[in-house]
C-alpha positions in Angstrom: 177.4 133.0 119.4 180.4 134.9 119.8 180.3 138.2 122.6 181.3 141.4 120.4 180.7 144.8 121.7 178.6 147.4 120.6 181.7 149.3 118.8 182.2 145.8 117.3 178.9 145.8 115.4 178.8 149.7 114.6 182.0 149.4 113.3 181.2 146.3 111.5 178.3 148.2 110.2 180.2 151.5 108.7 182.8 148.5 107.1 179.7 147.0 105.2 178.3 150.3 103.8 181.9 151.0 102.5 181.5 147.7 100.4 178.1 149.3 99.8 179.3 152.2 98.1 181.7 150.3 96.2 179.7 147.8 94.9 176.2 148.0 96.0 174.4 144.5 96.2 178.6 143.0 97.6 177.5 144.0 101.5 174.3 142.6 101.4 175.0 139.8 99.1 178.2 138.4 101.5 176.1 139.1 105.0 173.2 136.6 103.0 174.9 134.4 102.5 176.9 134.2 105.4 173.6 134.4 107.8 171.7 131.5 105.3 175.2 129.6 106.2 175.2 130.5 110.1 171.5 130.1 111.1 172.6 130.0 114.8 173.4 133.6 114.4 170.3 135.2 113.3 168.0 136.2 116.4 164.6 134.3 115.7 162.5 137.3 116.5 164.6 139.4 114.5 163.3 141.3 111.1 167.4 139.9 109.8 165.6 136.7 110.0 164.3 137.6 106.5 167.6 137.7 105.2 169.2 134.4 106.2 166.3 132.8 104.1 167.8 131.1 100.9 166.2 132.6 98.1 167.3 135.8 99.3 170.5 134.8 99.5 170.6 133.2 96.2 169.2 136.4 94.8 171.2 138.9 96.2 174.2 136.4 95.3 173.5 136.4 91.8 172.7 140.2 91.6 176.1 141.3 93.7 177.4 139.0 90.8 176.1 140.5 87.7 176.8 143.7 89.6 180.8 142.8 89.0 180.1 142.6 85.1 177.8 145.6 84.9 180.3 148.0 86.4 183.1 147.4 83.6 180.6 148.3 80.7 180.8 151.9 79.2 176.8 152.7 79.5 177.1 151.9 83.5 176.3 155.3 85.2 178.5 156.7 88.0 177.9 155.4 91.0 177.7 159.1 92.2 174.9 160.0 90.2 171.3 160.6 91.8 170.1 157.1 91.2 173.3 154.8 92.1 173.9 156.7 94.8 170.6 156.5 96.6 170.7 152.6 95.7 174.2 152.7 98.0 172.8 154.4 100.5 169.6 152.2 100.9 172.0 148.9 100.4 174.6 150.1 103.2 171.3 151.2 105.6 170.0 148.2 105.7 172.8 146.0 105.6 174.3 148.1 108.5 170.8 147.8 110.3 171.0 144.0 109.6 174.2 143.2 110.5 173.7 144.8 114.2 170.5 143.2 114.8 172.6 140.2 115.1 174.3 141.9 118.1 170.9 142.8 119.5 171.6 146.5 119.3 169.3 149.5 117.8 169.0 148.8 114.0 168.5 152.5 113.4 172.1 153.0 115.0 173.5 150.5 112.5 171.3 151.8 109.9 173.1 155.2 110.3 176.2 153.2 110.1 175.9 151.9 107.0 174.6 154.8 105.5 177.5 156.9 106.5 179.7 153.8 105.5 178.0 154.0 101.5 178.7 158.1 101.6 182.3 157.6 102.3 182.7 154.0 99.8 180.7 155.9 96.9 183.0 159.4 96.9 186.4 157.7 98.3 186.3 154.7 95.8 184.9 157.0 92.7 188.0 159.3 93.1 190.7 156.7 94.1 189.7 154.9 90.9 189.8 158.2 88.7 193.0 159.0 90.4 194.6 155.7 90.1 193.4 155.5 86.5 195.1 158.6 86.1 198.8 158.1 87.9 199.0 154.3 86.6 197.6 154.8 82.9 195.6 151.5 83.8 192.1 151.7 81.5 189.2 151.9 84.1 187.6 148.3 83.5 191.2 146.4 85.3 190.5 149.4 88.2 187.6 148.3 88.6 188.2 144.5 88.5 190.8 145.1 91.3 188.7 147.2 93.5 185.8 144.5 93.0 188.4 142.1 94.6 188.7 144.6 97.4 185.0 144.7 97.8 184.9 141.2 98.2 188.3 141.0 100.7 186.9 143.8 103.1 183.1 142.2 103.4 184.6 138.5 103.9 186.5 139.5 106.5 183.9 141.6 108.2 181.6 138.9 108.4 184.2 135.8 108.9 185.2 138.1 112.1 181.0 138.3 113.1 181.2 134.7 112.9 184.4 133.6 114.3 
């Protein structure tokens, strides 16, 4: 396993609970899967051990998926209502707390992390998509579809960088 420090892994941590707030299931989904991929990297007494298992993988895969569709349909709430926004909060703690176990540090400390990663995802992204909406005349659903591709570019390189 590869020697990061503990700013490595907090840092990491905040990164994936951006993702969180900007598409909730995308942090955990990519960290599954990656983990399932990379058992060598999951610390056997650790409660991350859980999420290298390949049904949860598989399942956050295919909800971080239908996640991509739901957010382009008109009933979808915003994400910084009551409900979605707790949702990003919980996904980005415990992704955060995840991803650091891996590092052997504190999972609260990654916890907070993420946590303060999905805060900053869930605003930032919901006004840079109004506002870009708004300068380029694009229609929401495209803005959404290229911040989905974001999503997916910022957690694939967090986690290619926790396994490289």
């Amino acid at each position: 396993m590869p020697i990061h420090s503990e700013f490595f892994f907090c840092a990491s941590a905040f990164i994936l609970g951006v993702v969180a707030g900007m598409r909730s299931m995308m942090a955990p989904a990519v960290l599954a899967l990656t983990l399932w991929r990379r058992p060598e990297y999951v610390p056997a007494s650790s409660p991350v051990h859980w999420l290298a298992v390949f049904p949860v993988a598989v399942v956050l895969g295919i909800a971080a998926l239908g996640e991509l569709v739901a957010d382009k349909l008109p009933m979808t709430p915003n994400r910084t209502a009551l409900g979605p926004f707790v949702f990003r909060l919980v996904t980005g703690s415990i992704t955060g707390a995840a991803l650091v176990q891996v590092g052997g540090i504190n999972p609260w400390a990654g916890a907070a992390c993420g946590a303060v990663g999905a805060i900053a995802g869930t605003f930032g992204m919901f006004h840079a998509r109004k506002f870009a909406g708004r300068v380029t005349g694009i229609s929401d659903p495209y803005i959404g579809a290229i911040e989905d591709v974001v999503a997916i570019a910022i957690a694939a390189t967090v986690v290619a960088r926790l396994v490289a």
